[in-house]
VOGU-3710 file (C-alpha; in Angstrom, 3 decimals, decimal comma):
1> xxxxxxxxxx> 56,109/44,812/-74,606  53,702/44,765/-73,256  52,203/41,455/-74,255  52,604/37,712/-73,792  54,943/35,848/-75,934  52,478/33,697/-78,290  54,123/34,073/-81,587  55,125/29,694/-81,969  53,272/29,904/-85,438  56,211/32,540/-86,300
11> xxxxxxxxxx> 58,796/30,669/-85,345  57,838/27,710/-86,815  57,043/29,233/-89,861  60,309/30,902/-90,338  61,879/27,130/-88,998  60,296/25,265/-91,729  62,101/27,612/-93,898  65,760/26,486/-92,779  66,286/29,196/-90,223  67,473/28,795/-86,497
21> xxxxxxxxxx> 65,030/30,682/-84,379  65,135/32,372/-81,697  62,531/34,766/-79,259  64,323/36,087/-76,125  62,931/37,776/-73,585  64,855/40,731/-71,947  66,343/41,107/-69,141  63,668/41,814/-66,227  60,756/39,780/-68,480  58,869/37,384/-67,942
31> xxxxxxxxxx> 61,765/34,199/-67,808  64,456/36,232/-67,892  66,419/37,396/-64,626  67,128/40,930/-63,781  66,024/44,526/-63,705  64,219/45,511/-66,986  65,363/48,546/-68,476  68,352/48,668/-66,763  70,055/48,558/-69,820  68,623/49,310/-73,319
41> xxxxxxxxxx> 67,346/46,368/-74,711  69,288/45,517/-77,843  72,107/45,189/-75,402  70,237/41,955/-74,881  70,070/40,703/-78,309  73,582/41,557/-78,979  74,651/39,236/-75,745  72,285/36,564/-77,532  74,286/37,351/-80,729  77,557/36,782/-78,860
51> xxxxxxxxxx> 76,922/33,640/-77,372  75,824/31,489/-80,504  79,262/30,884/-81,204  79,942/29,774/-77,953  77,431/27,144/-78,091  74,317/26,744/-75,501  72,582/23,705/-74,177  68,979/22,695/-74,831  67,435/22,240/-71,293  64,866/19,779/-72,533
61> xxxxxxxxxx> 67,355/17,458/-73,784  71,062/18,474/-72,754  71,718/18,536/-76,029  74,168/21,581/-77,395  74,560/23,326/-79,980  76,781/25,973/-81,222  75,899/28,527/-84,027  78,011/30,663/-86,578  75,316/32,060/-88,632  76,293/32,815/-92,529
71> xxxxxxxxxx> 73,531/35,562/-92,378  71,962/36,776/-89,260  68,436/38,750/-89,322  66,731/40,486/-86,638  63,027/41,148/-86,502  61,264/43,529/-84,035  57,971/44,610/-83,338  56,760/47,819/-81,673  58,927/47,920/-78,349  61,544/45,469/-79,590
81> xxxxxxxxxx> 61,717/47,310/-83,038  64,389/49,877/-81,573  66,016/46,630/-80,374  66,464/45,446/-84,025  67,146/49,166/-85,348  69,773/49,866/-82,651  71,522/45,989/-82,819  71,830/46,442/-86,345  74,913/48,650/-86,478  76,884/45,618/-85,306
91> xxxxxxxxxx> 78,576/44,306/-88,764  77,226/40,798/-88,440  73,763/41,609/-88,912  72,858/41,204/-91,856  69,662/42,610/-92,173  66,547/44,000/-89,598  62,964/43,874/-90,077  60,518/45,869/-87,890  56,624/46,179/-87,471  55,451/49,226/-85,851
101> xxxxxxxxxx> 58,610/50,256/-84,572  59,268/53,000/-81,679  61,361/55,116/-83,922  60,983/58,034/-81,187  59,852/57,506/-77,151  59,410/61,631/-77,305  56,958/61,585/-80,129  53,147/61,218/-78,156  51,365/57,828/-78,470  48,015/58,521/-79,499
111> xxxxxxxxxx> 46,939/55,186/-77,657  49,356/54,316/-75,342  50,984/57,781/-74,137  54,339/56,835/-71,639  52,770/57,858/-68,399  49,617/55,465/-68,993  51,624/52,680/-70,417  53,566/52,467/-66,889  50,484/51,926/-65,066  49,143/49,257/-66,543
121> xxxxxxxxxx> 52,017/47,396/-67,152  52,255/47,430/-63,839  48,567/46,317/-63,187  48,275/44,465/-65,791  51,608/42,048/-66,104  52,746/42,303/-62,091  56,586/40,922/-61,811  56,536/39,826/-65,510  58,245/42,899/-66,026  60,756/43,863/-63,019
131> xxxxxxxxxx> 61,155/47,688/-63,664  61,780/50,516/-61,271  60,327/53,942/-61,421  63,880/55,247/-62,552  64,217/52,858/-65,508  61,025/53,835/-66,685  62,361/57,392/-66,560  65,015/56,499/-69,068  62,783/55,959/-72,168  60,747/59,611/-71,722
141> xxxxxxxxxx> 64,385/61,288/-71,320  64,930/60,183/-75,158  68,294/59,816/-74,594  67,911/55,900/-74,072  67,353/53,152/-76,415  65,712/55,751/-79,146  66,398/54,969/-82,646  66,206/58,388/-83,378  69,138/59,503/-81,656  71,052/57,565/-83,839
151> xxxxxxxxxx> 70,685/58,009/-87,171  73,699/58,712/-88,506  75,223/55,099/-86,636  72,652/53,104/-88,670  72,707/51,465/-92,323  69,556/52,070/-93,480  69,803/49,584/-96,050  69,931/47,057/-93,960  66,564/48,053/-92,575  63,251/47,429/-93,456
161> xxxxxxxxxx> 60,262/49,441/-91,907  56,572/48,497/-92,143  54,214/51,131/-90,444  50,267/52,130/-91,050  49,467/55,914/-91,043  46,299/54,718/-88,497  48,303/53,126/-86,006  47,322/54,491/-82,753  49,857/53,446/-80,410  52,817/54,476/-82,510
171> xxxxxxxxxx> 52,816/57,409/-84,434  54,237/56,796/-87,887  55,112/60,295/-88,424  58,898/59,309/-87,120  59,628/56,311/-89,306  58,886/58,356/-92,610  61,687/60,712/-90,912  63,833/58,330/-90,248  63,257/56,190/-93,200  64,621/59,457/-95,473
181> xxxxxxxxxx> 67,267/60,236/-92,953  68,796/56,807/-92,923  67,884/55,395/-96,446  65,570/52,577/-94,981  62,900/50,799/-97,305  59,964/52,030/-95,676  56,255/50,417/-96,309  54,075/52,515/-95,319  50,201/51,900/-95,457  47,042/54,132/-94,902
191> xxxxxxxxxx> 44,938/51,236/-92,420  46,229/48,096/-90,596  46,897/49,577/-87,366  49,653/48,112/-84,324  50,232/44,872/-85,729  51,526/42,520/-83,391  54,853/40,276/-84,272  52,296/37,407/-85,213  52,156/39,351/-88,618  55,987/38,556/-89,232
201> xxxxxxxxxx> 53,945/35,330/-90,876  51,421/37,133/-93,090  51,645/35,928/-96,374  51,492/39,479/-97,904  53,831/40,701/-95,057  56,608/37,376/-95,374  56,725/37,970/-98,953  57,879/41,438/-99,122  59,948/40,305/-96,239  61,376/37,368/-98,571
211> xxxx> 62,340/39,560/-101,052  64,156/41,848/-98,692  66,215/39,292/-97,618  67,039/37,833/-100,652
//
């Protein structure tokens, strides 16, 4: 966020590999109903999480289906990696993966500084993301859905980190903190940038992830 949802070579990618995938989109985004940031985000995921076992319908087909996952992994990238860092103390994930993650909303964006981001969300994406002025409030008060906050709830082995020291938009200053505060593998590069979740499919980036998983 913000961005439009193009990452199909992703999920197929990780689907030809045996998994069940699956790309939400938040509460007050794009399909989804609601009032975004009305409450944090990995709430969302964690509802997702909940209702797998319950089963859901495909709305293409009426087909359903009903999930109990063996292992369940999370990926997140840049605004959604606090999603997978925060979801992750619930005991049935397994493991988390994150790209550029917002480890800290009170640590200054080089690139994309709160106040600016706001505006052009708002310009730039109109009612794909439903968000009043005191929602928006929430994420510079650091008290709401920042990773930071809660390092001493999270596993850091569960968690792996990727994050390039010239990555404009999010500082990467925070993950090394957090990375030796929580014990998370941390791969940390001098270029690359913000990557963008299509990266989750790198072959230099999937096999590092591979090997995490395993």
């Amino acid at each position: 966020m913000p961005s439009v949802p193009k990452i199909g070579e992703t999920l197929a990618f990780y689907a030809r590999k045996g998994f069940w995938v699956f790309h939400p989109r938040y509460r007050g985004s794009w399909e989804s109903a609601g009032s975004f940031l009305e409450k944090s985000p990995e709430r969302d995921i964690l509802d997702i999480m909940n209702q797998l076992p319950k089963g859901f319908e495909d709305i293409l087909n009426g087909k359903r289906h009903r999930i109990v996952p063996r292992k369940l992994y999370l990926f997140g990238c840049s605004f959604g990696g606090p999603a997978a860092l925060l979801a992750s103390r619930d005991a049935r994930v397994s493991k988390a993966v994150m790209l550029s993650p917002v480890i800290d909303w009170q640590a200054r964006s080089e690139a994309e500084p709160l106040d600016w981001l706001i505006g052009y969300v708002r310009k730039a994406y109109g009612e794909a993301y439903r968000v009043t002025d005191e929602n928006w409030g929430k994420l510079a008060s650091g008290k709401f859905y920042n990773p930071i906050r809660h390092t001493k709830e999270i596993d850091g082995k569960k968690l792996l980190i990727f994050q390039s020291k010239d990555d404009r938009s999010v500082p990467w200053q925070p993950a090394a903190e957090f990375s030796k505060t929580t014990g998370a593998k941390l791969v940390l590069s001098e270029t690359g940038g913000h990557v963008n979740s299509r990266m989750f499919s790198d072959p230099v980036i999937s096999k590092k992830i591979a090997r995490f998983l395993r």
